[in-house]
ZAGULO-263804 format. One record per atom (N, C-alpha, C, O): x, y, z; residue in one letter. Coordinates in steps of 0.1 Angstrom, whole numbers, plus 5000, padded with zeros to 4 digits. Layout:
ZAGULO-263804
XYZA/...
END
This chain:
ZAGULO-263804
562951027729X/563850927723X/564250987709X/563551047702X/565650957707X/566351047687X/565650967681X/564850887685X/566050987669X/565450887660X/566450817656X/566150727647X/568150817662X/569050737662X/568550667672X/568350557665X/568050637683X/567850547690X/566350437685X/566050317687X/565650547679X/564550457673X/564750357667X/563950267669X/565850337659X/566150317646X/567150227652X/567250127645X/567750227660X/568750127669X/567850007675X/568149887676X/566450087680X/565749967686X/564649877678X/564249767681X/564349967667X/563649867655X/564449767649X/564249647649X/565449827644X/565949707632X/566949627643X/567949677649X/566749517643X/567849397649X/568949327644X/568649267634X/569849317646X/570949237634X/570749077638X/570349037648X/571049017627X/571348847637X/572548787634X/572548737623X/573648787641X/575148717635X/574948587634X/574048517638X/576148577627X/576648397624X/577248387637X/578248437643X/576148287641X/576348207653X/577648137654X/578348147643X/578148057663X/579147937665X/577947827670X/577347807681X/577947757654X/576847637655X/577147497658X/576547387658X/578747547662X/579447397662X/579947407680X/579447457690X/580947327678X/582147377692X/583247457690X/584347397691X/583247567686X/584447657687X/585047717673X/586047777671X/583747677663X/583747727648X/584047847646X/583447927653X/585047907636X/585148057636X/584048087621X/583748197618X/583847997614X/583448057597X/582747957598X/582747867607X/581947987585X/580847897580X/580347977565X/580048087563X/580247887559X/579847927540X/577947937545X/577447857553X/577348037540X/576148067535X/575747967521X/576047997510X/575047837525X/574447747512X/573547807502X/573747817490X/572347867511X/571247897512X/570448007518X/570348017530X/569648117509X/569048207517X/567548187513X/567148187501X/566748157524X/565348107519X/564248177518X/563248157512X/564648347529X/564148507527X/564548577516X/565348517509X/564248677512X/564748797506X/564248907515X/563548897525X/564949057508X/564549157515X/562949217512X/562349247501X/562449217526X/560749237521X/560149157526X/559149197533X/560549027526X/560048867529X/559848897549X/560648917558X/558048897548X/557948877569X/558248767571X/558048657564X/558948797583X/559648607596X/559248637605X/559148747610X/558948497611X/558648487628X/559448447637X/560248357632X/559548467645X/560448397658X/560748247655X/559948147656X/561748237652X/561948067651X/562247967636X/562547847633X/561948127625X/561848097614X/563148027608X/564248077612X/563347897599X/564547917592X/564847997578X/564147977568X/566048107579X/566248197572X/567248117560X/567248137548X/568248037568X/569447987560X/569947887565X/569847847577X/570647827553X/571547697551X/572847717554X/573547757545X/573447697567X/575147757564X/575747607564X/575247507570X/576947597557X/578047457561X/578947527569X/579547637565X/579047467580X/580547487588X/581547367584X/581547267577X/582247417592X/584047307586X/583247107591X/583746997587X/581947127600X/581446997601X/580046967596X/579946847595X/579346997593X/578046967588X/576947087582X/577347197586X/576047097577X/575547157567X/574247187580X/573847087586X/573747337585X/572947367594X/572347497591X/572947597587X/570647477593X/569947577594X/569847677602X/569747647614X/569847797600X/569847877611X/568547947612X/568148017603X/567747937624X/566448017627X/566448167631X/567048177642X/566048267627X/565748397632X/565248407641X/564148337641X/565648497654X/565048517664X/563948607672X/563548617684X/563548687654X/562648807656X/561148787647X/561148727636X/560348847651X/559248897641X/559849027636X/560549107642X/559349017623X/559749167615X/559449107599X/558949007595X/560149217591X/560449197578X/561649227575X/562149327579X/562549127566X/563649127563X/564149277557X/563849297545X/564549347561X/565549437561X/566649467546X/566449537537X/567949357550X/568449367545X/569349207545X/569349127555X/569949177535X/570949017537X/572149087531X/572249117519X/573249117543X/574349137542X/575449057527X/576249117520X/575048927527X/575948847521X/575348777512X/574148747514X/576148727500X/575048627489X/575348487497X/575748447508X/574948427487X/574848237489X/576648237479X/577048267468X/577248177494X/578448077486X/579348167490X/580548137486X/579348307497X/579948357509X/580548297521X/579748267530X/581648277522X/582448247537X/582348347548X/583048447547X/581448327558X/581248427569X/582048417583X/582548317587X/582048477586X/583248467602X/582148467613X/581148537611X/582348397623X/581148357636X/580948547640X/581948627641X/579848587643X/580248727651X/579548857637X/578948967639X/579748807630X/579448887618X/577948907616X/577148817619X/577449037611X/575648977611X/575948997593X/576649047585X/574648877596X/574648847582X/573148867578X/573148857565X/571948897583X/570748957580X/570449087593X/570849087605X/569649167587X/568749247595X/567149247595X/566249227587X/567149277608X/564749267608X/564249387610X/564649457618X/563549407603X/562649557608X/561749477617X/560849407613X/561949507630X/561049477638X/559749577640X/559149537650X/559249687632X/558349747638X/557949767620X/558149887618X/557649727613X/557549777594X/556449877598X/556549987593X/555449867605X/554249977604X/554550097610X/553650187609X/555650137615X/555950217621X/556650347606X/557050457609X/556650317595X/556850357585X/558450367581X/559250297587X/558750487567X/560050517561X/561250527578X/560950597588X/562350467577X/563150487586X/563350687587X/563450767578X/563350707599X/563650857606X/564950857602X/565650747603X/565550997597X/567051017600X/567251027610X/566451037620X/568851047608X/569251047622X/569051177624X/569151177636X/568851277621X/569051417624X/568451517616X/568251497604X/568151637620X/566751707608X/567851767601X/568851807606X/567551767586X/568351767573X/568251927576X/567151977581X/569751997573X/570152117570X/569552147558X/568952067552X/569852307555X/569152377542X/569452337533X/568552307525X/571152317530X/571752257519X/571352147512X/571052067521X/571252097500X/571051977503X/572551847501X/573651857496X/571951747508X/573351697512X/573951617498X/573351567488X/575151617500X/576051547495X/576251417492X/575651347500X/576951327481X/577051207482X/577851147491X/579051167495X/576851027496X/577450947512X/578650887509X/578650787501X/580050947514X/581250857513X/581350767526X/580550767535X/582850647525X/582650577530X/584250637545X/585450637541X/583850657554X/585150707566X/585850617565X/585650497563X/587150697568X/588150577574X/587850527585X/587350577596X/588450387581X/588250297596X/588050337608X/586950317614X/589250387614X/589550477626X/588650537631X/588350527643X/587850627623X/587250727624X/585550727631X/584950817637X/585050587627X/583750537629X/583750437642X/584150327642X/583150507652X/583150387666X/582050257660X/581350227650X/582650207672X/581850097662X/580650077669X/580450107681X/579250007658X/578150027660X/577650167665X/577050207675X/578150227656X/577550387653X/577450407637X/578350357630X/576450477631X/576150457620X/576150587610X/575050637607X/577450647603X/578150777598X/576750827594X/575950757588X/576450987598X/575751057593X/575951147578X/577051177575X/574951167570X/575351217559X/575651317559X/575151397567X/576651357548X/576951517544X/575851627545X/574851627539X/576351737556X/575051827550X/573751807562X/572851887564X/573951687568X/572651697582X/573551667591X/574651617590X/572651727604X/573151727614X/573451867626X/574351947624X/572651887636X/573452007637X/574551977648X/574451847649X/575452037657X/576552007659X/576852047674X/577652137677X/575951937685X/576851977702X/578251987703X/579251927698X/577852097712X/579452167717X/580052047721X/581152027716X/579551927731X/579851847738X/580651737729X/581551677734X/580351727719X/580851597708X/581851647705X/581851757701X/583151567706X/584651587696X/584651507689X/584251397691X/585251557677X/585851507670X/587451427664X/588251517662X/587651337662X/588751307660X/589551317647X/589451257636X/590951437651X/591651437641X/591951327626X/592551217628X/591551367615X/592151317606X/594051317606X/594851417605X/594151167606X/595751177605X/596451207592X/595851187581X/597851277593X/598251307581X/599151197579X/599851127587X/598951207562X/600451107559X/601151137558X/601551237553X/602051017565X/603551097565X/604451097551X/604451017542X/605151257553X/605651297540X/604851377528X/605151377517X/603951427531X/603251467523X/602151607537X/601451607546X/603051737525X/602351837532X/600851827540X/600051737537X/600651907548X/599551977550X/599052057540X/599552147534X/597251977536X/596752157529X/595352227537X/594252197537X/596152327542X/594552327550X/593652367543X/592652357551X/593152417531X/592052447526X/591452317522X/590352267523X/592252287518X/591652137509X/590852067524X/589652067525X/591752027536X/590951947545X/589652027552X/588551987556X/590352167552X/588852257556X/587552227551X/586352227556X/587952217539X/586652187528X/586052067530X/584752067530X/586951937532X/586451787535X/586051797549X/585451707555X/586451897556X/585951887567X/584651887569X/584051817577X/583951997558X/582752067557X/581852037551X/580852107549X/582351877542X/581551797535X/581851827522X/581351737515X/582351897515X/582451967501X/583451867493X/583751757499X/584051907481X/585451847476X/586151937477X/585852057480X/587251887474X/588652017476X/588652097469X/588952067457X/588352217470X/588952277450X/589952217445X/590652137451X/589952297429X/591552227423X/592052337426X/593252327425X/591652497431X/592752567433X/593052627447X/592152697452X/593852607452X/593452667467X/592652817471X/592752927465X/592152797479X/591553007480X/592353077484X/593453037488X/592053177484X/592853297487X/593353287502X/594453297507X/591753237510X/591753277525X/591553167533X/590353157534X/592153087539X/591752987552X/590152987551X/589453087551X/589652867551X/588252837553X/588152817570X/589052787577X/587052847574X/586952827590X/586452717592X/585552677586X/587152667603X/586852527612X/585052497612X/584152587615X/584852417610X/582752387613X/582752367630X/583752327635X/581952377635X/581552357645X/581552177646X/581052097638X/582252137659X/581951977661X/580851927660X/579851977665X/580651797653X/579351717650X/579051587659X/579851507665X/577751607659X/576951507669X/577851367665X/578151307675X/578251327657X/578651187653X/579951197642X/580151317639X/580951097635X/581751107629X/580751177615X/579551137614X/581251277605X/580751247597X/580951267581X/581451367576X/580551177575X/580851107562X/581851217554X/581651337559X/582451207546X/583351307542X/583251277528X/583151147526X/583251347519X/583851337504X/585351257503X/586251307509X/585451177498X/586551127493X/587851197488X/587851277479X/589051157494X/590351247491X/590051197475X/589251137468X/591551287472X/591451287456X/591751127454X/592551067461X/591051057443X/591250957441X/590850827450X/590750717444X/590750847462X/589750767472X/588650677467X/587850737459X/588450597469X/586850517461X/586350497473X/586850467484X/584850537472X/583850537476X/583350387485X/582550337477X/583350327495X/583150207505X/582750187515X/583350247523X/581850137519X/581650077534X/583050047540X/583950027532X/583250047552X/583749967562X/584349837556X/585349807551X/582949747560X/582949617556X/583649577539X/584349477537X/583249647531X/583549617516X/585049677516X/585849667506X/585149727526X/587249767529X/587949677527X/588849647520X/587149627540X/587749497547X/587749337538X/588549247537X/586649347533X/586349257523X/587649257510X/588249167505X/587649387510X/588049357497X/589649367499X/590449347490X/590149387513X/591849357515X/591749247518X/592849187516X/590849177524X/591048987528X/591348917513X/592048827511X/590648997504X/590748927489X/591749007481X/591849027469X/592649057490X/593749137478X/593249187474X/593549127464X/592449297469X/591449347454X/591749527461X/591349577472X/592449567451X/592949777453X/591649807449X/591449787437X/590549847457X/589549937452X/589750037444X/588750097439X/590750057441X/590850157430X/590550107418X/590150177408X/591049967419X/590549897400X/589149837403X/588849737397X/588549877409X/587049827410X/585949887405X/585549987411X/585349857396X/584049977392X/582749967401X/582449867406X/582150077403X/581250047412X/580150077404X/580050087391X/579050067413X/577949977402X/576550057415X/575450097412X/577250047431X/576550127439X/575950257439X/576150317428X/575050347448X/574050467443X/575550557447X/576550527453X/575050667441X/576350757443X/578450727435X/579450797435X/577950577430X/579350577425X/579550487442X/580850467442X/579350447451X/579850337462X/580150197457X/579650177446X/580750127461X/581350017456X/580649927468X/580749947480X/579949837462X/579849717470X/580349587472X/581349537466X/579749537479X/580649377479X/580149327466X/581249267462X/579349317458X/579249237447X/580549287439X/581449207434X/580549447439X/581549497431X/583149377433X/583649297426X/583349407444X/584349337447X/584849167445X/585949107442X/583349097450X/583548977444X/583548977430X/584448907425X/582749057418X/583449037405X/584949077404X/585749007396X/585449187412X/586849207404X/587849117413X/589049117411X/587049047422X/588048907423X/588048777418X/588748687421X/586948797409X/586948667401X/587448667390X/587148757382X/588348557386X/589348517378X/588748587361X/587748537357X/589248657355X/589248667346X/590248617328X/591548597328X/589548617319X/590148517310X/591548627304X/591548727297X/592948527311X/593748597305X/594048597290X/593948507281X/594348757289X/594248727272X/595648717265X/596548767273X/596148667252X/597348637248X/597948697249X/597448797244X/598948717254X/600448847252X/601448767243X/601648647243X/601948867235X/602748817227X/603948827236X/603948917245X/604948727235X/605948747236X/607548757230X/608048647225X/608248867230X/609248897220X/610048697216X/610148587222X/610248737205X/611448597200X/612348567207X/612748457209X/612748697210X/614248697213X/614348587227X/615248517231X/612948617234X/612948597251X/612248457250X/612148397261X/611648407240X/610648347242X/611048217243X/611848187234X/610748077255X/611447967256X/610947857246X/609847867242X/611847757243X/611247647231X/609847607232X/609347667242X/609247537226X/607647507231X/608247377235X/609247307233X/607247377242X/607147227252X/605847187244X/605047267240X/605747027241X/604346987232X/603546937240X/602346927237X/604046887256X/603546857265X/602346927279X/601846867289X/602547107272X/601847207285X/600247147282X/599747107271X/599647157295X/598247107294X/597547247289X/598347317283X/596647277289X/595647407287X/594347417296X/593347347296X/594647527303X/593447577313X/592547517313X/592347457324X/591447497302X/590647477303X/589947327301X/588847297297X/591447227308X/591047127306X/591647067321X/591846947324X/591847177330X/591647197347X/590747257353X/590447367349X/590147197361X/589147267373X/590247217382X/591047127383X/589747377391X/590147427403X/588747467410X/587947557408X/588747387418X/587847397429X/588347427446X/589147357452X/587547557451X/587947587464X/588147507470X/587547417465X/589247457486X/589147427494X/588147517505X/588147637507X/587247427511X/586147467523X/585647357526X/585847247523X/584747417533X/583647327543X/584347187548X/585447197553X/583647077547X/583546987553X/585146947544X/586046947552X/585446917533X/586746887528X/588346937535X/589446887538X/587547107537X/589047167544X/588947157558X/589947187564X/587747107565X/588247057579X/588546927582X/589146877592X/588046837568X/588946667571X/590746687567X/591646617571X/590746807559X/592146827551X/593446837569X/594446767573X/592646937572X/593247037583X/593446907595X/594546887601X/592446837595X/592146707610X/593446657609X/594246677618X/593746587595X/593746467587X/595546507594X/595946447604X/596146567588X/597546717591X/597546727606X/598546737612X/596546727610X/597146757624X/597146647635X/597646657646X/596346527629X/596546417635X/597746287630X/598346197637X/597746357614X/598946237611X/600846327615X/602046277614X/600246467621X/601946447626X/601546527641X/602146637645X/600646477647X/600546517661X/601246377671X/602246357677X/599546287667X/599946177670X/601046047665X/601146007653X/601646017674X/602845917663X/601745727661X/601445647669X/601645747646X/600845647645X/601245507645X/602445497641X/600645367648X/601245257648X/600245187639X/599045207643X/600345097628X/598945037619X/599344877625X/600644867624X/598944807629X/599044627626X/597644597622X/596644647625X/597844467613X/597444377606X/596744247613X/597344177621X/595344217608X/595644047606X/594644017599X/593644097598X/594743897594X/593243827585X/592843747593X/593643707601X/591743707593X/590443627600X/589643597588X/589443657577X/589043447596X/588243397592X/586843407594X/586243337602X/586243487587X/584343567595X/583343457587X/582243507582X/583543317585X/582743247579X/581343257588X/580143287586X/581843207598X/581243217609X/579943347612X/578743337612X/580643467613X/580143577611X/579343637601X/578743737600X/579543557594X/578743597581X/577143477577X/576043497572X/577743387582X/576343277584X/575643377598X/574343367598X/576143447609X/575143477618X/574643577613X/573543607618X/575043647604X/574543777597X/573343767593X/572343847596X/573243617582X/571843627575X/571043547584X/569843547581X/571343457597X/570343427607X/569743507610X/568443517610X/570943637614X/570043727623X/568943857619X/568143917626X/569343867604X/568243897594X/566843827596X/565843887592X/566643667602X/565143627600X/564643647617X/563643607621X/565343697624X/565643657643X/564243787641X/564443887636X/563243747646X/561743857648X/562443987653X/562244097648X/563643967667X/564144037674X/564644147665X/564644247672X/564944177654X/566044207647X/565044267630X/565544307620X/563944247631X/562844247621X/562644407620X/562144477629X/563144447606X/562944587605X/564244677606X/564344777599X/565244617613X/566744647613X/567644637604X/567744517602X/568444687598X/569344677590X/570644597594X/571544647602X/570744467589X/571744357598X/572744367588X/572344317578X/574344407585X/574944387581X/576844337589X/577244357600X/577344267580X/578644277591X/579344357594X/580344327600X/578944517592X/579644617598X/579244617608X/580244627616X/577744617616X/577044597629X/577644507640X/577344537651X/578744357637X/579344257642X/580444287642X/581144247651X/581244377630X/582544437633X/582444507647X/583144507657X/581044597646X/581044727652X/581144627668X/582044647676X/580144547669X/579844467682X/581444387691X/581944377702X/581844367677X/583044317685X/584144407687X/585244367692X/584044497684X/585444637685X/584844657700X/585544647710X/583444677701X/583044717717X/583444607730X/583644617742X/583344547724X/583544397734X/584944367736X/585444287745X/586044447723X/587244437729X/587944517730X/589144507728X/587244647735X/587544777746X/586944717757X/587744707766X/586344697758X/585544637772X/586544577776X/586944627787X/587444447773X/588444377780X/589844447781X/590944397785X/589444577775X/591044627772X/590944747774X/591344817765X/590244807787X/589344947784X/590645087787X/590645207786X/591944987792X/592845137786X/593145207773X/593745317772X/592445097762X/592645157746X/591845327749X/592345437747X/590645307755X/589545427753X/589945577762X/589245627770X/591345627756X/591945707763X/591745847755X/590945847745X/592445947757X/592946047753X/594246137752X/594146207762X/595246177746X/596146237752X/596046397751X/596246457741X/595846467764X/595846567771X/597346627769X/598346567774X/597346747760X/598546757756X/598946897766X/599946907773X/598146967765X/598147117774X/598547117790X/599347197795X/597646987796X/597946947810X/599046827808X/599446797819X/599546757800X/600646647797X/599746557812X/600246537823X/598346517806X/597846387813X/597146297802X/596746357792X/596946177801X/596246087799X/594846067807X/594546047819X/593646097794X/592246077800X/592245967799X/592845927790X/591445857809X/590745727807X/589745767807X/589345847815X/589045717795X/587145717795X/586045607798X/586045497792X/585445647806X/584245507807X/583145497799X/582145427801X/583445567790X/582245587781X/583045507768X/584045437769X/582345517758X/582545507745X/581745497733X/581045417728X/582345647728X/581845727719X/582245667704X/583345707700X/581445577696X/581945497683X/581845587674X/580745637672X/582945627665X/582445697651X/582945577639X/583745497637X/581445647633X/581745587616X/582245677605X/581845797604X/582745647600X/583145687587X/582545697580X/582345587578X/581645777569X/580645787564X/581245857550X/582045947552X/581145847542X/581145927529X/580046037523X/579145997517X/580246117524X/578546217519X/579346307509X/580546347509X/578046337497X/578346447487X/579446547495X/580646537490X/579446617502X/580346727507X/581646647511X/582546727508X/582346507517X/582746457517X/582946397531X/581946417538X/583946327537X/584246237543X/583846307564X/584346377573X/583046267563X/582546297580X/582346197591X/582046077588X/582446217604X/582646137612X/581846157623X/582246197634X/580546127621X/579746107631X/579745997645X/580545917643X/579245977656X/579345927660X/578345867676X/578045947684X/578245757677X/577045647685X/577345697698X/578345627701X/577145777710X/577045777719X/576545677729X/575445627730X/577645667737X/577645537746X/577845427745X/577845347754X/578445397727X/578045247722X/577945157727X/577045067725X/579145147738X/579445027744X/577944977755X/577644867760X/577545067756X/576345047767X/574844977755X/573844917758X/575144997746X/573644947732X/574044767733X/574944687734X/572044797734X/571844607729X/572544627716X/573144727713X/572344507707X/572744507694X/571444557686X/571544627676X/570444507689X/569044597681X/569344757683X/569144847674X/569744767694X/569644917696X/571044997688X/571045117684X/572244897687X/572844957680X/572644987664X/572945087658X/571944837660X/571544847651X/570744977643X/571045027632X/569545037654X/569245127648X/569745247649X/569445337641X/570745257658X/571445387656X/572545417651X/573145517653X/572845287640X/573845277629X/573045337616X/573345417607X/572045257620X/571145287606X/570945457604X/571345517594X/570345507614X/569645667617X/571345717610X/571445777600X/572445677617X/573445757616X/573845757602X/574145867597X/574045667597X/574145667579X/572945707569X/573045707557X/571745727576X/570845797565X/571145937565X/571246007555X/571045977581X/571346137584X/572746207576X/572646297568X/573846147580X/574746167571X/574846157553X/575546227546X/573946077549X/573746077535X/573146177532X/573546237522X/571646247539X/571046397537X/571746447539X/571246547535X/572746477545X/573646627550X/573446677562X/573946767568X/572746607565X/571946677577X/572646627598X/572046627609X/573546597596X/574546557606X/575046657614X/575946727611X/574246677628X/574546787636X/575946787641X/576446677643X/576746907644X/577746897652X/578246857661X/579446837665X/576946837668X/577346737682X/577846617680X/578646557687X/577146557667X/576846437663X/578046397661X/578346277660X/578946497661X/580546437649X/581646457663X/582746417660X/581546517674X/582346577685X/581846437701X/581046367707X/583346477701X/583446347716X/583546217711X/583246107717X/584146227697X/584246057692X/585645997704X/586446077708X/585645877707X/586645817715X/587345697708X/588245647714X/586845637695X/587245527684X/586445517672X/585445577674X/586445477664X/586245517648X/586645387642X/587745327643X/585545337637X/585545207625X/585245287611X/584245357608X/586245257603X/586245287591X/586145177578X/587245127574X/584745127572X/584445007562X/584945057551X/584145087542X/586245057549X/587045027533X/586544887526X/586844857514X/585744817533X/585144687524X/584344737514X/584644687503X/583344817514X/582244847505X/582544887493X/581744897484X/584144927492X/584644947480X/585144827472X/585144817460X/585444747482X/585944627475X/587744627479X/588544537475X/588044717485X/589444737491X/589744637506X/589144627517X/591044557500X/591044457513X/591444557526X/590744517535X/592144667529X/592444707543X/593244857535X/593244907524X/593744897549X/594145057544X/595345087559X/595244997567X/595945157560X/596845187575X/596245387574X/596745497570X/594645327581X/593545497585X/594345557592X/595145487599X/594245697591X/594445777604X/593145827615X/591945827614X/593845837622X/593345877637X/592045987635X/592146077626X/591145967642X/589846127638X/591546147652X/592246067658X/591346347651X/591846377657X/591446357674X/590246387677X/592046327680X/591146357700X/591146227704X/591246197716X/590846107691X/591045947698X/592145887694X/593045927686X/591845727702X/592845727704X/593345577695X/594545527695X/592045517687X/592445407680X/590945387665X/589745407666X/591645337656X/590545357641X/590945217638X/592145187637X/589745127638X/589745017632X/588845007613X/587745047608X/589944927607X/589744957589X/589144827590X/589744737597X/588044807583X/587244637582X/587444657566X/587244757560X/588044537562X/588344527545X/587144447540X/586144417545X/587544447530X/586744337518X/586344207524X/587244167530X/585244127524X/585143967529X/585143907515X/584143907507X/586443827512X/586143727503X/586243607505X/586343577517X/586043497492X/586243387492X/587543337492X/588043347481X/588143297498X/589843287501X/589543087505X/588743017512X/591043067496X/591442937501X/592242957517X/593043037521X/591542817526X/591642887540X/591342717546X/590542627544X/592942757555X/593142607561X/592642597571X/593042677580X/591142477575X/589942497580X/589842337587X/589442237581X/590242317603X/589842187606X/590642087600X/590241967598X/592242167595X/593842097589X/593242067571X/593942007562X/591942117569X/592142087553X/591742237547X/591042327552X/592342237532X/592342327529X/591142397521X/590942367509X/590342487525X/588942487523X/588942637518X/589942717518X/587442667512X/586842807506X/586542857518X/586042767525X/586742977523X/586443067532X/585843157533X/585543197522X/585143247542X/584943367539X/586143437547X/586343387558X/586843537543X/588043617551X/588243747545X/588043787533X/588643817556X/588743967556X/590343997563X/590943917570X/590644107560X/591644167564X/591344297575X/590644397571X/591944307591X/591244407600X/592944487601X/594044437604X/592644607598X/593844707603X/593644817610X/593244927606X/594144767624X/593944867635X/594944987638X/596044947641X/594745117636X/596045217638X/595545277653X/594345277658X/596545317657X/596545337668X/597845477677X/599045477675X/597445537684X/598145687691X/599245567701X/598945507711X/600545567695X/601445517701X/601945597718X/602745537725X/601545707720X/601345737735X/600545677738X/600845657750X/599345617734X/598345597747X/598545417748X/598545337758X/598645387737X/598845237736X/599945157731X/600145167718X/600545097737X/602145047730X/601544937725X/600444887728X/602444887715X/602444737710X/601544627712X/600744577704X/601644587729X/601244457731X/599544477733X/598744397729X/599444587739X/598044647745X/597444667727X/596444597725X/597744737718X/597044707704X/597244597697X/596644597686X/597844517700X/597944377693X/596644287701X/595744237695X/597044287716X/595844197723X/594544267719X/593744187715X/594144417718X/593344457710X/592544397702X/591344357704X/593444377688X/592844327677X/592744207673X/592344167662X/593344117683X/593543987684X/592143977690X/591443927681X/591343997700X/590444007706X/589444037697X/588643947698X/589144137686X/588644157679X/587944037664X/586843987661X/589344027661X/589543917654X/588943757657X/588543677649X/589343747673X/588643617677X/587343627680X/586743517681X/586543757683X/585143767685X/584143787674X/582943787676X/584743797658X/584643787647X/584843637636X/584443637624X/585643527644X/586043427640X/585243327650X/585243207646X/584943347658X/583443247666X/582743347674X/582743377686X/581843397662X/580743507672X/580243417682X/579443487688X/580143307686X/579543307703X/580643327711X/580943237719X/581443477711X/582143507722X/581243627724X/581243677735X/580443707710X/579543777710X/578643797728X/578343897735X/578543647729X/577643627740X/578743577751X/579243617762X/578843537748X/580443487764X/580843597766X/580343657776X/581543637761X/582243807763X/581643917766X/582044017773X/580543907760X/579844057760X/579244077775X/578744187778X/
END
């Protein structure tokens, strides 16, 4: 066995998984290892947020941490490894790949892209010796710009160019086992691969980058500093050019600018693709939940119900189920790829939830099939889990309708948009004290405002009106709660 293969079979990589359904990125929160730090099978190494919820990721090896590709507060691409394990540490100092020539070698530059297969790992300047059997692949020239063969003879051979050419053609080296590492053209900066790539995704000319790595290499830290914003400094500018002062310009430093990501830039992105995918319809009505609101604090003393969190979102929630149930074409989908309409017999409830990271949409599997105790508690579980952060991806996928409580702000109603994939969001407003004509006299109420929006493909007019009329009347004499349900 080489000791490139050794060395292939000790150290393990672990990529960024796809932790979601179909996630390409995910921000690194948290790294709970360092390099040095032993893990076991199963360990959690890190905190990543994807575009839906905040998730730990476990290592799949015994070893000692190696190396952590990326800091905390890094955006990673699914596919990418983001730590390494020394799976074997007793096994001692990593083997080169190849027994070191006389010379001694050279500083490790970084190949062009092209030139390095991938998951092959450039040997250094100066080791190596060289099967007949291995080719090599031409360095391309640029176009417009002579040939010099001494100069590339030299880079061929690991050296730098001279500044003067020689007298005599240098001779070709014998082919090498592997691509390998070359001294840098004139003016070239010194790079990984990755810190290439890195640093053209961020605009950043390695050439204005200082490096800070062994040998003069430039690393990713390098590059995240020289892409961070620096304080521009005053330039004067001529009289002649300069425009009137305005007394009104604000000053930098009395803006934050905060990234779009995570959980923000995938409500941003939903939010955009649902409000001009689907063509939306909002209707209105107020109700009277006096009613609803005396069974609220009954059912707070009901033994049945002891230990549960009883509020009227729970009775919104009870009656939105009970009037899909009579109207169960609302619980559709529109299949845009195949141009069909899903009907669902399920129904998947999401809430609307607010969390530090921001607005997410978890949601109750099966709802429509839960006692009300049982919903109860899986309203409750679902708004604590979301308040820690801690809201799995599954948790937030296959929603089929969505109640959103703008009451808790004190906001009578709203015209919500659609979670993207369903097919109707009902808004429960504010419950106030409202003058309210009650049994022909004019009485104190309790009344709320319900606004249902709705995917005008799947449901026209009359079908979301009977909807929320149903709604509304199972909310205005909860014993339909029980007749209906």
């Amino acid at each position: 066995m080489t000791a490139s293969t050794a060395n292939d079979q000790r150290f393990r990589e672990f990529k960024m998984p796809d932790v979601g359904e179909g996630l390409t990125e995910a921000e690194i929160l948290k790294w709970y290892v360092q390099p040095g730090d032993t893990v076991t099978d199963g360990q959690v190494v890190c905190e990543v947020e994807t575009a839906k919820a905040a998730v730990e990721l476990p290592i799949p090896y015994d070893g000692v941490v190696h190396e952590l590709n990326f800091g905390e507060g890094v955006t990673v691409d699914v596919g990418t490894v983001i730590i390494s394990v020394d799976t074997d540490p007793g096994a001692g100092p990593v083997a080169p790949a190849a027994a070191p020539a006389a010379e001694a070698p050279a500083a490790p530059a970084a190949p062009e892209e092209d030139e390095e297969p991938q998951g092959r790992q450039a040997v250094l300047v100066g080791y190596g010796a060289a099967p007949s059997s291995t080719k090599r692949r031409p360095r391309r020239q640029q176009p417009g710009v002579p040939a010099q063969p001494a100069a590339l003879q030299a880079e061929l051979n690991g050296h730098a160019a001279p500044a003067v050419a020689p007298a005599a053609p240098v001779a070709a080296p014998a082919p090498a086992p592997a691509p390998v590492a070359s001294a840098p053209a004139a003016g070239r900066p010194l790079a990984k691969p990755p810190v290439r790539k890195l640093a053209k995704d961020l605009g950043i000319d390695l050439a204005t980058v200082a490096p800070t790595g062994p040998e003069g290499i430039i690393t990713r830290e390098d590059v995240y500093a020289a892409a961070a914003p620096a304080p521009a400094p005053a330039v004067a500018v001529p009289a002649a050019v300069a425009p009137a002062p305005v007394p009104a310009v604000v000053s930098a430093d009395r803006e934050r600018r905060v990234p779009v990501k995570g959980v923000r830039k995938a409500t941003a992105q939903a939010m955009v693709a649902s409000a001009f995918t689907a063509p939306h319809v909002t209707e209105f009505i107020t109700v009277d939940v006096t009613r609803t609101m005396k069974l609220v604090q009954e059912l707070k003393q009901d033994p049945d119900m002891a230990g549960l969190r009883v509020n009227p979102l729970l009775l919104v929630a009870k009656a939105f189920l009970i009037a899909i149930r009579r109207h169960p074409d609302v619980n559709a989908a529109w299949d845009e790829a195949n141009q069909e309409i899903v009907y669902k017999d399920y129904i998947n409830l999401g809430i609307a939830a607010a969390t530090p990271r921001g607005l997410i949409v978890p949601n109750i599997k099966d709802a429509g099939t839960k006692t009300l105790p049982q919903l109860a508690t899986e309203l409750a579980e679902l708004v604590s889990t979301a308040r820690e952060g801690k809201t799995s991806p599954a948790a937030m996928s296959g929603g089929t309708v969505t109640i959103t409580n703008v009451g808790v702000f004190g906001v009578d109603t709203g015209t919500p948009i659609l979670n993207p994939g369903e097919s109707a969001i009902l808004a429960f407003g504010a419950v106030k004290l409202q003058p309210w004509v009650h049994k022909g006299k004019v009485k104190a109420r309790q009344v709320t405002t319900l606004a249902l929006s709705f995917d005008h493909r799947l449901i026209d007019g009359e079908l979301g009106s009977r909807l929320l009329a149903d709604i509304a009347a199972v909310l205005e004499q909860p014993r339909r709660l029980i007749t209906w349900g």
